[in-house]
C-alpha positions in Angstrom: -179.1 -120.8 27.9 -181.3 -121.5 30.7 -181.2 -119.2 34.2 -181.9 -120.4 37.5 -184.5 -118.5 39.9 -181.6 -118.0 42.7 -179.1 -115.9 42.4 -176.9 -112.8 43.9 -174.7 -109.8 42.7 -173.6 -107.0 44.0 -171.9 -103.5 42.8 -170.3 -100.3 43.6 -170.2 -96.6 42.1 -168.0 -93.5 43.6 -167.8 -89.9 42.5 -166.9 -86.5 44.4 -167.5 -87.8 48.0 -170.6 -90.1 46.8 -170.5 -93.9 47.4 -173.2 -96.0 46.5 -173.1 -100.5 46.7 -175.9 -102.2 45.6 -177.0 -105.9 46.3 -179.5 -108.0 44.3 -180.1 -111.4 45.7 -182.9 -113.5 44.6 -185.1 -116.8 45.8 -188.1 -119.2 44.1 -191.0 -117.7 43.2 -193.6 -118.5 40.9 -194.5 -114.9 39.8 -192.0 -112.1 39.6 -191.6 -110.2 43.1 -189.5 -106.9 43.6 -188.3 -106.0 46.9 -186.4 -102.6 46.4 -184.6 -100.8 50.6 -183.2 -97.7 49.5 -182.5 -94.4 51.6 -185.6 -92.0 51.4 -183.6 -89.5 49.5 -183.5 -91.9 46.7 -187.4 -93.1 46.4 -187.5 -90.4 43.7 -185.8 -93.7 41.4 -187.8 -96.3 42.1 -189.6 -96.3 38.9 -186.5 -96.7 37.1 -184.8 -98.9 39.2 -188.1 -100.9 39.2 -187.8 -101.1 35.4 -184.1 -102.1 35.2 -184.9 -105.2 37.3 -187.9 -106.4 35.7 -185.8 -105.5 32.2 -184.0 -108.9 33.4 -186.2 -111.4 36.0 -189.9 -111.9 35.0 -189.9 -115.0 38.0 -188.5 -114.9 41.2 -188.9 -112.8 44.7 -186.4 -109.7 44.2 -184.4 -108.2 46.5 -182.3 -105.0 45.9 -180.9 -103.2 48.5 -179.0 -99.7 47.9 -176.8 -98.1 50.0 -174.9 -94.7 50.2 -172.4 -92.9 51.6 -171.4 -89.2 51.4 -168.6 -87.6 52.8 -168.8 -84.2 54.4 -172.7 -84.8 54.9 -173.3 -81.8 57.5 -176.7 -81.5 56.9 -177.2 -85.2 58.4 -175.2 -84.3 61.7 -177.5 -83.6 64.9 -177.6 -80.3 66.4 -178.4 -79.4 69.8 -181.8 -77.4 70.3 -181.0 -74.6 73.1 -184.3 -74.0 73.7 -185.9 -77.3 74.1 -183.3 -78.0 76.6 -183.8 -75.1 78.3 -187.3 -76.0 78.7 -187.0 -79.0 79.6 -184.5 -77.9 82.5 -187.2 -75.5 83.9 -189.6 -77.7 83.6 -187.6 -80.5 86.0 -186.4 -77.7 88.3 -190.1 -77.0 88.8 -190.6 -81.0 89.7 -188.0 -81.4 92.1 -189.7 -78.4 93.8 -193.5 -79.7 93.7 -192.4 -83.0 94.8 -189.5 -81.7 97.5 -187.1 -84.1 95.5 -183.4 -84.0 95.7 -181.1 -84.7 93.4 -179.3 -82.9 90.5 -180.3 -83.6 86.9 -178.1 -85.9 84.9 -176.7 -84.9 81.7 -177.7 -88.4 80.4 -181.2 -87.7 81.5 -181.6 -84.5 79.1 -179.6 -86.1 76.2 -181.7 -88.6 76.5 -185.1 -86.6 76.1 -187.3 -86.4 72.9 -185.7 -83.1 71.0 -182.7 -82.0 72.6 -181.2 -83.2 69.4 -182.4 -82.1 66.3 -181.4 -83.2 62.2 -181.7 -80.4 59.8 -183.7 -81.3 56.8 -181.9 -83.7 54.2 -180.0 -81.9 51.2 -181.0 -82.1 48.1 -179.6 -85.3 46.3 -176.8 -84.8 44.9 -176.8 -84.3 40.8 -174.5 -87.3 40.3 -176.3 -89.9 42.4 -178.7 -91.2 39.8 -175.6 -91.8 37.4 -174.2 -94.1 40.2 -177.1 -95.9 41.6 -177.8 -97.2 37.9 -174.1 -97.9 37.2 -174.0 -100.0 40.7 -177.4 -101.6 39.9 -175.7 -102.9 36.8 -173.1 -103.7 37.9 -175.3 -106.3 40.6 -177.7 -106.9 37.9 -174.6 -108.4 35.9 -173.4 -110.8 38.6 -176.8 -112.2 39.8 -177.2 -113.1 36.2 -173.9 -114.7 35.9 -174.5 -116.7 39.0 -178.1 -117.6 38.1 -176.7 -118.6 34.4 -174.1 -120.5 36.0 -176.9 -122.3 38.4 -178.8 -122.8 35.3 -176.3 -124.9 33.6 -175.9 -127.0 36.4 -179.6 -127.7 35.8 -179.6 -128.4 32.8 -177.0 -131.1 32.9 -178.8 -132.9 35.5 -182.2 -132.5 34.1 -180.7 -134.1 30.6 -179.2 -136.8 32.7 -182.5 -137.8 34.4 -184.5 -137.7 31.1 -181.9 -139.4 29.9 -182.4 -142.5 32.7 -186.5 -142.3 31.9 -185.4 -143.1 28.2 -183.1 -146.0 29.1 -186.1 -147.7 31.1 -188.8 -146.4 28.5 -186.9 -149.0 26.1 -186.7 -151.5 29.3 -190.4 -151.2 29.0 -191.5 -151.6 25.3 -188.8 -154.7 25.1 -190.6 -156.2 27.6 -193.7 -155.2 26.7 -193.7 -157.0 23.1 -192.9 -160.3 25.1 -195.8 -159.8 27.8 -198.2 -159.1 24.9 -197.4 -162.4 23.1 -197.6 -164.2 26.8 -200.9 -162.7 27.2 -202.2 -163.6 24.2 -201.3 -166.9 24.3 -202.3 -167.5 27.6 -205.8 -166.1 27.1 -206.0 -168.2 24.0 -205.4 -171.3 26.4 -207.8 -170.1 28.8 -210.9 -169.2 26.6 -209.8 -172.8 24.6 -210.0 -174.1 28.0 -213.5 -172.9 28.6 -215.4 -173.9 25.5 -215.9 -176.7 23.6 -213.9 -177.3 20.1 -215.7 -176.1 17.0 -218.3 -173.6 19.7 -216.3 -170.6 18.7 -215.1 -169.8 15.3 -211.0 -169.5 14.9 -211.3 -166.1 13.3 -213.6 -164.8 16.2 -211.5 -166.7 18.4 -208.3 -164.8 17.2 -210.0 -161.6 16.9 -211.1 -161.6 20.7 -207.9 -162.7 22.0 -206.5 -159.4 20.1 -208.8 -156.9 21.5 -208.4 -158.2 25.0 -204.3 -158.1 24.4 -204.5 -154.5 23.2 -206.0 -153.0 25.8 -203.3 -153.9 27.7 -201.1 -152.3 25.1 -199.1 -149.4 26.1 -196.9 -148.6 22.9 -198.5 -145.2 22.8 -198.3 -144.5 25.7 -194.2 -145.0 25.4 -194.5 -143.6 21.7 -196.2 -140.7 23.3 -193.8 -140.0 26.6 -191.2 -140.4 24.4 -192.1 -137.2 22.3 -192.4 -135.2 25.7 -189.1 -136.3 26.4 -187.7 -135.2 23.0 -190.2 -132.1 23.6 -188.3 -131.4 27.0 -185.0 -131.5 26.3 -185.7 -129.2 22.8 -186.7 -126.8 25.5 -183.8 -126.8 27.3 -181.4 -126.5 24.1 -183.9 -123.3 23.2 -183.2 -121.7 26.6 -184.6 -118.3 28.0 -187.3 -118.7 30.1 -189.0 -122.5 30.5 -189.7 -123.0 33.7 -193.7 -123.0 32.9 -192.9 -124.5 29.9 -191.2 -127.5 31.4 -193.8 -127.8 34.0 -196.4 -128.7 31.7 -194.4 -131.5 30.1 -193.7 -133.0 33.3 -197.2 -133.0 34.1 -198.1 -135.1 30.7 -195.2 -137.6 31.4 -196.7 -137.9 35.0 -199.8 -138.6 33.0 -198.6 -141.5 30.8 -196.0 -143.3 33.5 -199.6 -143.7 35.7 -201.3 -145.3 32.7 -198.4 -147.2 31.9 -198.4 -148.7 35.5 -202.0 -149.2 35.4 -202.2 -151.0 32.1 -199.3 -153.0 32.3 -200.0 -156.8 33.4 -196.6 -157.8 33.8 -194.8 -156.8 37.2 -191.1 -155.6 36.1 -193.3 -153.4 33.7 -194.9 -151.8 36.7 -191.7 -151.4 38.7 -190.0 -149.6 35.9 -193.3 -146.9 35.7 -192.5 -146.5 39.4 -189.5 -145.5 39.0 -190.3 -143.4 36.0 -192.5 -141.5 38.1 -189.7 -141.2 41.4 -187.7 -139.9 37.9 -190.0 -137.2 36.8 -190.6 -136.0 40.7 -187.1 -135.0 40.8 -187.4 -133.6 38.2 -190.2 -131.2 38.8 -188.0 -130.4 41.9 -185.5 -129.3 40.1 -187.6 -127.4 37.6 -189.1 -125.4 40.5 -185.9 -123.4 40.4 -186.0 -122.1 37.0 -186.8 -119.0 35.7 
């Protein structure tokens, strides 16, 4: 099964006070891109949770975001620093006098000040945090990939539909195509006929001419050969996993044969029908851009 680029998930671990939620959301991107916001406490994982990401996404930009909560965190509460705050009451006492200012001192003022409030240094992590970060991680890792299978599928029924349009007009084309070539060759027959007097050329050179000029406006293999990328294509998607690179190179070789299609072709409908081949295989290189 085939996976799109996009996707999001998200999951949720508790244990003894601990609470951790996890978010991985996802967007194009043609290498693989990890974007990993977790508290500083926790940069101690980022190698593993690095790892578990990449174990699952090798295309797309990455976002995981971790979160935590812990009940009972004291160490995290401010505490008021009696000394700085004394100084820094002298210190403005001793301005209002220099500057003969009056006034009393607002207690939003010295709140407000650079380390009246101080945070004592983070505890240690707690022992069961890793066990929960991975288990949330999972849990988000499990989602995004249901969502970006789900995308996927949607993908893959619409990519099938529009190869399946480029085959109806491929066998548009070679029907018509057998027609023009007999119109052209009897139409440059007339013309080179036209031109000469009877007897001046032999009727085998004649012929032989008037086939080499038809074939090269021939374009069976071209269609012969668009229709193996086709077949080529859509084997691809049946296969699954990863073929957005893949798929990208066969679009660019049916691009290649629609444009000499189109610029061998003498007869008009042919030409409008390699036109709209190549609208065909646009859209679809859109929607191959979001595929892992």
């Amino acid at each position: 099964m085939i996976a799109s680029m996009t996707g999001f998930g998200s999951g949720t671990a508790e244990s003894q006070g601990l609470g951790v939620r996890v978010e991985v959301r996802a967007v194009n991107s043609r290498f693989c891109e990890i974007q990993l916001r977790c508290p500083s406490r926790l940069q101690q994982l980022e190698a593993q949770l690095r790892e578990r990401v990449t174990a699952r996404v090798t295309r797309g930009k990455v976002s995981v975001l971790i979160e935590w909560e812990e009940q009972g965190a004291a160490a995290t509460l401010p505490i008021l620093d009696e000394e700085v705050v004394q100084h820094y009451l002298r210190e403005l006492e001793r301005l209002r006098q220099l500057g003969a200012l009056a006034g009393e001192v607002e207690l939003a003022l010295v709140a407000g000040l650079p380390g009246v409030f101080k945070v004592a240094a983070a505890a240690p992590v707690p022992p069961q945090a890793e066990g929960l970060v991975l288990q949330a991680l999972d849990q988000a890792l499990e989602g995004f990939d249901q969502m970006r299978r789900s995308e996927g599928a949607t993908l893959a029924a619409d990519l099938r539909a529009r190869v399946g349009s480029i085959e109806e007009r491929l066998d548009q084309i070679a029907g018509q195509a057998t027609a023009a070539r007999q119109r052209l060759q009897t139409q440059m027959r007339e013309k080179v006929e036209g031109l000469l007097r009877p007897g001046e050329i032999p009727e085998e050179r004649l012929a032989l001419e008037v086939v080499l000029l038809a074939e090269r406006s021939d374009i069976a293999e071209e269609v012969v050969r668009f229709r193996s990328h086709n077949a080529q294509f859509l084997a691809a998607l049946d296969q699954g996993g990863e073929v957005g690179r893949r798929l990208n190179f066969l679009l660019q070789e049916q691009n290649r044969e629609a444009n000499t299609i189109s610029s061998k072709a003498s007869e008009a409908q042919i030409v409008h029908l390699a036109v709209e081949i190549k609208e065909e295989v646009e859209r679809l290189r859109e929607q191959v851009q979001n595929l892992a």
